[in-house]
Backbone as a printed PyTorch tensor [residue, N CA C, xyz], in Angstrom:
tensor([[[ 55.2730,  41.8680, 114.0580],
         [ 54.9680,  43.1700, 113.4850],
         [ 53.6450,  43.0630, 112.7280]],

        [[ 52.5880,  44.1010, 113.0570],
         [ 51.1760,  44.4100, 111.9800],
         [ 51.6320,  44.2120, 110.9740]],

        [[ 50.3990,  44.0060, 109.7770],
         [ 50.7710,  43.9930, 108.2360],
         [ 50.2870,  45.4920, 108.5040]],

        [[ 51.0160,  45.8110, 107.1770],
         [ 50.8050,  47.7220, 106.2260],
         [ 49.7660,  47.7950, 106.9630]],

        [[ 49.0030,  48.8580, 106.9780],
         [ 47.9640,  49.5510, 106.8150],
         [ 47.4010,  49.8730, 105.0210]],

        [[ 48.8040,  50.1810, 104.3930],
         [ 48.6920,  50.7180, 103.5570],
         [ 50.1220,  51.3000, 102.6340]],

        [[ 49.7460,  50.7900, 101.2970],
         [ 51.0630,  51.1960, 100.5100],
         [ 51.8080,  52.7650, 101.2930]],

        [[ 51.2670,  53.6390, 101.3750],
         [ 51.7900,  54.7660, 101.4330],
         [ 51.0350,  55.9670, 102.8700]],

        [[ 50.3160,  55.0790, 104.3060],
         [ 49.7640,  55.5150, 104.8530],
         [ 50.7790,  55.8690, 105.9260]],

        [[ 50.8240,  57.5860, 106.0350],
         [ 51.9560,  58.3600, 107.1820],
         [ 51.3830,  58.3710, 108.4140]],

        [[ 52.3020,  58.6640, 109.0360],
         [ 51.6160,  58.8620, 110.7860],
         [ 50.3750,  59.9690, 110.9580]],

        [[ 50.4570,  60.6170, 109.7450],
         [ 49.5420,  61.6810, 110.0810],
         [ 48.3690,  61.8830, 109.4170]],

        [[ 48.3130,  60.7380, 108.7120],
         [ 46.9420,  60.7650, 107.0490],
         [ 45.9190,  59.8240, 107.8110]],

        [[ 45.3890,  59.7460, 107.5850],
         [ 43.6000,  58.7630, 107.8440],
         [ 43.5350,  58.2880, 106.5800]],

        [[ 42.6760,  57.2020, 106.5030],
         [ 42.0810,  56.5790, 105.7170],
         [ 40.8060,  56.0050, 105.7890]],

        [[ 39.8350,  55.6680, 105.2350],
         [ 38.7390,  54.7030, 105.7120],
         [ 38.9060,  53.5470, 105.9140]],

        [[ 38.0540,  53.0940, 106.4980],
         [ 38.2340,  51.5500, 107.1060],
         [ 38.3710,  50.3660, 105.7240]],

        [[ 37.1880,  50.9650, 105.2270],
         [ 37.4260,  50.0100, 103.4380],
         [ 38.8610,  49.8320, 102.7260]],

        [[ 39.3160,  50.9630, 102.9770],
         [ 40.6330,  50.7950, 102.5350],
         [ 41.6920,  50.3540, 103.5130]],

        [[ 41.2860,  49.7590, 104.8470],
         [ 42.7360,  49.4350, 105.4930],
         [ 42.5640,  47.5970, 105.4760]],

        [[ 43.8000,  47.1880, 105.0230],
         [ 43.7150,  45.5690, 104.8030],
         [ 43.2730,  44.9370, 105.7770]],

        [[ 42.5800,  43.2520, 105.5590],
         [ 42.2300,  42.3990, 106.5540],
         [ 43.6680,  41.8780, 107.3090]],

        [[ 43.2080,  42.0970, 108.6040],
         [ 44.0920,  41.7480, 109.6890],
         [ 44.9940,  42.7460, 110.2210]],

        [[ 45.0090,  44.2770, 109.8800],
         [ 45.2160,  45.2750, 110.5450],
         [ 44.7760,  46.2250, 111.5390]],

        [[ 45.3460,  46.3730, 112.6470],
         [ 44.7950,  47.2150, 113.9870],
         [ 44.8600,  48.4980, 113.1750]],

        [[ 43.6810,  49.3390, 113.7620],
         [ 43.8900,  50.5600, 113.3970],
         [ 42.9380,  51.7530, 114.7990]],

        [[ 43.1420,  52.6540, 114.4180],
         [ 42.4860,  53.6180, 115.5860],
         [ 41.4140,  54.5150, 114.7640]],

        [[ 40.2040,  54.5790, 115.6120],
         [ 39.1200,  55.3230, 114.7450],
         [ 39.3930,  56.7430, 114.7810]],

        [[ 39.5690,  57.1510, 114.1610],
         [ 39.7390,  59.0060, 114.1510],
         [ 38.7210,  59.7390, 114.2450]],

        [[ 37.5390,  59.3120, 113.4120],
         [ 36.4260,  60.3330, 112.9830],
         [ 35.4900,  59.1200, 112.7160]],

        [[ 34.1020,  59.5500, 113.2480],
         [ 32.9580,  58.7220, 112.3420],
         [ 32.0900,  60.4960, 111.9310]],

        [[ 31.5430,  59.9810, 110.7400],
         [ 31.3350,  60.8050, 110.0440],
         [ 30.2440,  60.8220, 109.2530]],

        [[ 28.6890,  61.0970, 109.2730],
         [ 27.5130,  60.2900, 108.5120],
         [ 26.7120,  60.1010, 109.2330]],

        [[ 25.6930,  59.5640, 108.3020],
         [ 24.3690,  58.7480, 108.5240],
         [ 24.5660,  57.6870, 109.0410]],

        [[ 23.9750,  56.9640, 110.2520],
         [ 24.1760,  56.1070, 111.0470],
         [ 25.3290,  56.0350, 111.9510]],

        [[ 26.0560,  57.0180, 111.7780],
         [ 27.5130,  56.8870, 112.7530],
         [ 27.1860,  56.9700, 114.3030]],

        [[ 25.9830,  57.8480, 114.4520],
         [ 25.2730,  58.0560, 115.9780],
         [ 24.9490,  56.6030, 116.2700]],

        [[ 24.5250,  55.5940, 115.8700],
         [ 24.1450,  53.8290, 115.8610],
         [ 25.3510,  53.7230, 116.0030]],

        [[ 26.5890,  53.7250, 115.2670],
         [ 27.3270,  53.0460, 115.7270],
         [ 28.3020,  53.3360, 117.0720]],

        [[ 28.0170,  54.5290, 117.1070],
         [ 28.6030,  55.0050, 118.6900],
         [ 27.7820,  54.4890, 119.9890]],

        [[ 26.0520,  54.4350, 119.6220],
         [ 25.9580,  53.6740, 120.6300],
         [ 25.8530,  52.2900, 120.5360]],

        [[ 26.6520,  51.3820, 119.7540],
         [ 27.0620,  50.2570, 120.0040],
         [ 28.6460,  50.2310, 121.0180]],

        [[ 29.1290,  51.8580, 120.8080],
         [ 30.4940,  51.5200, 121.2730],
         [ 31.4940,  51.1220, 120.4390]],

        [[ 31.0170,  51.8410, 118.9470],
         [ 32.4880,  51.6610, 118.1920],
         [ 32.4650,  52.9360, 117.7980]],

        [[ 33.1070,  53.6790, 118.4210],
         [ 33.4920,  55.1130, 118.5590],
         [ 35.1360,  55.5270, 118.7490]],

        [[ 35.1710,  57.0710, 118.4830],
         [ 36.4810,  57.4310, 118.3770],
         [ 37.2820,  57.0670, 119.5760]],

        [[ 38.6450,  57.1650, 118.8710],
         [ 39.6540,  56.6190, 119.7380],
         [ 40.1040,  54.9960, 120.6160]],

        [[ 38.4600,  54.3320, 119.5380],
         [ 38.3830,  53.0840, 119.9550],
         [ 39.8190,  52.2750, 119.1190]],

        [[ 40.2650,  51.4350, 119.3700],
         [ 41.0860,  50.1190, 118.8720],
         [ 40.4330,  49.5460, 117.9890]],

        [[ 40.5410,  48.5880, 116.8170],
         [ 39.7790,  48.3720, 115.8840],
         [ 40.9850,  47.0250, 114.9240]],

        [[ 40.6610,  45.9790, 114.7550],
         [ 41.3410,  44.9280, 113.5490],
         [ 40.1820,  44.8750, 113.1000]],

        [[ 40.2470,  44.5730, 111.3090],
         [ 39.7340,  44.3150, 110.3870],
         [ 39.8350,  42.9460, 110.0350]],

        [[ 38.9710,  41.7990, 110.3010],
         [ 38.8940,  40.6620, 110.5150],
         [ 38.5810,  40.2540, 108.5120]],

        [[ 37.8160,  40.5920, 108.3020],
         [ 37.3740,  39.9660, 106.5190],
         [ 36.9970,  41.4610, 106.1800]],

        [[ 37.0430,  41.3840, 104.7960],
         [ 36.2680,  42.6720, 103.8210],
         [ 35.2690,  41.5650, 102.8400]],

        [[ 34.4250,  42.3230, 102.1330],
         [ 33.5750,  41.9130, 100.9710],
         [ 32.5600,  43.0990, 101.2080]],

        [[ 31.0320,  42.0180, 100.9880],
         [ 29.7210,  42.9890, 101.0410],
         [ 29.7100,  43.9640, 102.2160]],

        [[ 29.8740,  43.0010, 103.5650],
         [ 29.9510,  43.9300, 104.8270],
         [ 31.8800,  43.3480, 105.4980]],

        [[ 32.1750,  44.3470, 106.2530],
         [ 33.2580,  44.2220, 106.6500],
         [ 33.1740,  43.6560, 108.3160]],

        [[ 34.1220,  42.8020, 108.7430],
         [ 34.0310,  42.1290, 110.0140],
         [ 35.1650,  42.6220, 110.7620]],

        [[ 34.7370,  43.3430, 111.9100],
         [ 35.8200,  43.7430, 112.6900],
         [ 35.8270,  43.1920, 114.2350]],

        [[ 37.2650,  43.3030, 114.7780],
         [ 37.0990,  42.9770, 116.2630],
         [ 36.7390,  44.1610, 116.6950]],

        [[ 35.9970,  44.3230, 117.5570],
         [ 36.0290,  45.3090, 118.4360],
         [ 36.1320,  45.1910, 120.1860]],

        [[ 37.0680,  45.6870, 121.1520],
         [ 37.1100,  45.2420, 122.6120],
         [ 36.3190,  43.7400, 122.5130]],

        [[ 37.4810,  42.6270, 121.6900],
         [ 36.8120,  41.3670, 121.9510],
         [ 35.8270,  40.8900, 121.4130]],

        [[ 35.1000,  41.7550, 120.4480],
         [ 33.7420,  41.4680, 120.0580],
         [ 33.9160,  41.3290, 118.4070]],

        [[ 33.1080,  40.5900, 117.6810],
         [ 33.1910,  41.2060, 116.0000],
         [ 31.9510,  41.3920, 115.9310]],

        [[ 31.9350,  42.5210, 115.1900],
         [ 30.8120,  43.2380, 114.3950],
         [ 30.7410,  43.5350, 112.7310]],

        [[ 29.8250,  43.0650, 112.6720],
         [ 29.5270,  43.3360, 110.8770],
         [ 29.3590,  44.7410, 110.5570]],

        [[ 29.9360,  45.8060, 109.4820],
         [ 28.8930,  46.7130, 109.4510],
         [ 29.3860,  47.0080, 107.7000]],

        [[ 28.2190,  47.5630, 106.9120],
         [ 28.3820,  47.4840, 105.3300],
         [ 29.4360,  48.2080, 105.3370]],

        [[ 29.8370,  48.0140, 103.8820],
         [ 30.7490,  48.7920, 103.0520],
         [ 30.2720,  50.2920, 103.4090]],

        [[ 29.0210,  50.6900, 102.7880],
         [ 28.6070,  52.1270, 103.0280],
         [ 28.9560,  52.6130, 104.3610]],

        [[ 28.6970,  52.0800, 105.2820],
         [ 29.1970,  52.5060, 107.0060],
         [ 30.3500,  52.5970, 106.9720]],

        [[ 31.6330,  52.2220, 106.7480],
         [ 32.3440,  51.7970, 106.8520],
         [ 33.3960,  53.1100, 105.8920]],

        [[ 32.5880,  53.2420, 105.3790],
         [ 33.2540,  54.4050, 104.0660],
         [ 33.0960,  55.3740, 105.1390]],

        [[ 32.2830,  55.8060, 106.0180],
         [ 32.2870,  56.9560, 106.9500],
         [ 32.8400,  56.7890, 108.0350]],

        [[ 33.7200,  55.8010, 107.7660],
         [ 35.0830,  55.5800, 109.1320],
         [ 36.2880,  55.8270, 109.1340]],

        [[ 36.8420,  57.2910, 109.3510],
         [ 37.8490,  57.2510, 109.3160],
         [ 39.0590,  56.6470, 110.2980]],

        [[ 40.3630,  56.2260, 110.0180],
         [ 40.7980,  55.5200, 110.5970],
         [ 42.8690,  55.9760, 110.7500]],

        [[ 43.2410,  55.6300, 111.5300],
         [ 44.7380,  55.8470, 111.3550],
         [ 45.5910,  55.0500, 111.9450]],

        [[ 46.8430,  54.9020, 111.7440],
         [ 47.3080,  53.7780, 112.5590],
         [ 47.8030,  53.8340, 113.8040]],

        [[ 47.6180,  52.8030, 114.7530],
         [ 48.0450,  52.6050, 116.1810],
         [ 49.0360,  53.1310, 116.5480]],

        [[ 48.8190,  53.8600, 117.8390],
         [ 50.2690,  54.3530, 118.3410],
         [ 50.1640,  55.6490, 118.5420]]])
């Protein structure tokens, strides 16, 4: 079984990526912001699959096999919800 997402996160709430713990799958809902067009054309876009590998300065995620760094600030404009 995944760890939480989150003390109190429902099937139907989002959260940002900053706030979902290291080592949880989650599903992108919304990118939202400055630079979010960059990160779509890297291909981390909605409805993508997503684990949160480390948090700190920048956050490390898998993405389809891959990890990518991207700051805290990016990352605040990611909304996110859980798998399934």
């Amino acid at each position: 079984m995944p760890p939480s997402l989150g003390a109190d996160l429902k099937i139907d709430s989002a959260m940002t990526l900053n706030q979902v713990r290291v080592g949880c799958d989650v599903r992108i809902r919304v990118l939202s912001g400055p630079g979010c067009d960059r990160l779509r054309d890297l291909g981390f876009c909605e409805q993508l699959q997503v684990r949160k590998l480390a948090g700190g300065r920048n956050l490390i995620c898998s993405v389809c096999g891959t990890r990518m760094a991207i700051s805290r600030e990016l990352a605040e404009q990611v909304l996110v919800g859980p798998v399934g």
